[in-house]
C-alpha positions in Angstrom: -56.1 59.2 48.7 -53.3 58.1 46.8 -52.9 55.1 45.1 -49.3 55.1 44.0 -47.1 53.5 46.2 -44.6 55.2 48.3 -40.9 55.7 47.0 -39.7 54.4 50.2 -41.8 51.0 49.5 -40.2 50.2 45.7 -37.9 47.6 46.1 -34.4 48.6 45.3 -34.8 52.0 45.7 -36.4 51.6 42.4 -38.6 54.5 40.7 -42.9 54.5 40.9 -42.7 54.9 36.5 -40.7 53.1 34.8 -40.6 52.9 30.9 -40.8 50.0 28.7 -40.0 49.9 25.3 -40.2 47.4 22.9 -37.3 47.9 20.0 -35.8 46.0 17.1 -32.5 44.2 18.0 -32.9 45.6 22.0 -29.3 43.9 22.8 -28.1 47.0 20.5 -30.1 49.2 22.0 -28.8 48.3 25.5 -25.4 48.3 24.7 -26.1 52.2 23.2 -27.4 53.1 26.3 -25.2 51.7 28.7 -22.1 53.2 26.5 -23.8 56.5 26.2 -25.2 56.8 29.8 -22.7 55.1 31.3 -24.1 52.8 33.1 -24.5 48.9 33.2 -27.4 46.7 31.8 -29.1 44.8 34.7 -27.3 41.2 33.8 -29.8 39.5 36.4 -32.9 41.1 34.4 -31.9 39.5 30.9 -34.4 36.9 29.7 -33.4 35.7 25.9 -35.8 33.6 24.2 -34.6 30.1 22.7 -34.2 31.8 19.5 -31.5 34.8 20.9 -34.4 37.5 21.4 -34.5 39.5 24.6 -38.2 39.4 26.3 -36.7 41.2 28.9 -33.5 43.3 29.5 -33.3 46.7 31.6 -31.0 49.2 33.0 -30.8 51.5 35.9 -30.6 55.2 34.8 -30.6 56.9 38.5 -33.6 55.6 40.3 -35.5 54.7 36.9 -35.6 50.9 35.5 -35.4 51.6 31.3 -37.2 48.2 30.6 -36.9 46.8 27.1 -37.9 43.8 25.0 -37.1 42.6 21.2 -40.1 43.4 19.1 -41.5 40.1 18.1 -43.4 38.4 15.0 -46.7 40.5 15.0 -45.8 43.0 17.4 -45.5 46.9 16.6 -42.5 48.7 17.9 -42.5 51.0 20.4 -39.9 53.4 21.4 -40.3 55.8 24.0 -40.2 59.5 24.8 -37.6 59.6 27.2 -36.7 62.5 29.7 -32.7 62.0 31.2 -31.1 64.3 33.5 -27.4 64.3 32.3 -24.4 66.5 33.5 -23.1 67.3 30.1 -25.7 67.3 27.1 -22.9 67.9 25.1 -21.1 65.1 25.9 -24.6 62.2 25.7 -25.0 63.9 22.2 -21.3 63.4 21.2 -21.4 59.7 22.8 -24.5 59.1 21.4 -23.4 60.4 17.8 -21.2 58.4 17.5 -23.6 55.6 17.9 -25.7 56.9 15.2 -28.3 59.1 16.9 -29.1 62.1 15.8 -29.3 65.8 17.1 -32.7 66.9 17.3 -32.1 69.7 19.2 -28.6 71.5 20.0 -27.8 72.3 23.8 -30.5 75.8 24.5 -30.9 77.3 27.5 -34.1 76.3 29.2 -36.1 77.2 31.6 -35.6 77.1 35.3 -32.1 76.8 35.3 -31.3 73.8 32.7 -29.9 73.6 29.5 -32.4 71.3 27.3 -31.4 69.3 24.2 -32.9 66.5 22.2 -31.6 63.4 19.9 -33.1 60.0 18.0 -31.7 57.0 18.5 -31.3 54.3 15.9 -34.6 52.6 17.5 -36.9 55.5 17.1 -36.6 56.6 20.5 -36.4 60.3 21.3 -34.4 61.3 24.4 -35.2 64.9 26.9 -31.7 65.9 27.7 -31.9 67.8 30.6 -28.5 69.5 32.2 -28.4 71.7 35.2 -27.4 75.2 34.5 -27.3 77.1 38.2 -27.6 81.0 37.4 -29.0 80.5 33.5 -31.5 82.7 33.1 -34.6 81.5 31.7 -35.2 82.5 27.6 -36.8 84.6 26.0 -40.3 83.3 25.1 -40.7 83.7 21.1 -43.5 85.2 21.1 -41.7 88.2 22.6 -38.9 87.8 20.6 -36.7 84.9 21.7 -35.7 81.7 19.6 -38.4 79.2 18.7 -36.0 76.5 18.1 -36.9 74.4 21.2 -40.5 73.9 19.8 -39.4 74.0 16.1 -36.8 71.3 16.6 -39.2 68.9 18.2 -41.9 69.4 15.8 -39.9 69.1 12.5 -38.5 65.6 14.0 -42.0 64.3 15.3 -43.1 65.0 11.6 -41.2 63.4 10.0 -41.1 60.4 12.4 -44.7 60.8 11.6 -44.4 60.3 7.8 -42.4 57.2 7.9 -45.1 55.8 9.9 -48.2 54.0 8.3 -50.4 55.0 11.5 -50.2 51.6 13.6 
């Protein structure tokens, strides 16, 4: 038995999982994403605090509600691992760039059919890019010779993420 519900059931045509993260100054962060992605914050969602913070703001990327809130007094941040099918990585890491993120990982071809690449946003938030790439073959594993850069890229940024952190 089941227990999720049904997609069919979700109001909106929402999604079963959505993420919430919980940033430093999140009206910044959902102006990044809706200038990188493309697509508009959900206005009616948007509940500021009397003193300007957002307890609640959230976008629809697709099917998926990206929730968000203002980290408060006492609160730890935290940003999210976040998986995005896109139809240009290229162009999210360009937009994105210019919105201070950083490249974690350039466009690579990936495994059934997609081109994978990675980036950090300005809120510690690290971002899946996935594009469809119809007739890419898959790699070459590295262990039999291929690039390692997919695994390398990831781990570099997750250790140093991991040394600015004081292990909250």
């Amino acid at each position: 038995m089941t227990i999720l519900v049904a997609a069919d059931a979700i109001p909106d045509q929402g999604a079963v999982l959505n993420p919430f993260v919980i940033v430093d100054d999140a009206a910044g962060f959902v102006t990044f994403v809706a200038e990188v992605f493309g697509v508009p914050e959900t206005v009616e969602a948007r509940t500021p605090l009397p003193s300007g913070q957002l307890i609640h703001a959230q976008l629809r990327l697709g099917t998926v509600d990206l929730m968000l809130a203002d980290r408060l007094d006492g609160w730890p941040a935290r940003p999210g691992l976040l998986q995005v099918w896109v139809s240009s990585a290229r162009t999210v890491l360009d937009r994105a760039g210019a919105r201070g993120a950083t490249t974690i990982t350039e466009p690579t071809p990936f495994y059934g059919e997609t081109t994978l690449a990675r980036m950090a946003d300005s809120w510690g938030n690290l971002w899946w890019l996935y594009e469809p790439a119809p007739g890419q073959p898959d790699p070459v594993p590295s262990w039999e010779g291929g690039s390692n850069v997919v695994f390398t890229s990831l781990d570099s940024a997750l250790r140093e993420l991991g040394a600015g952190s004081s292990g909250a």
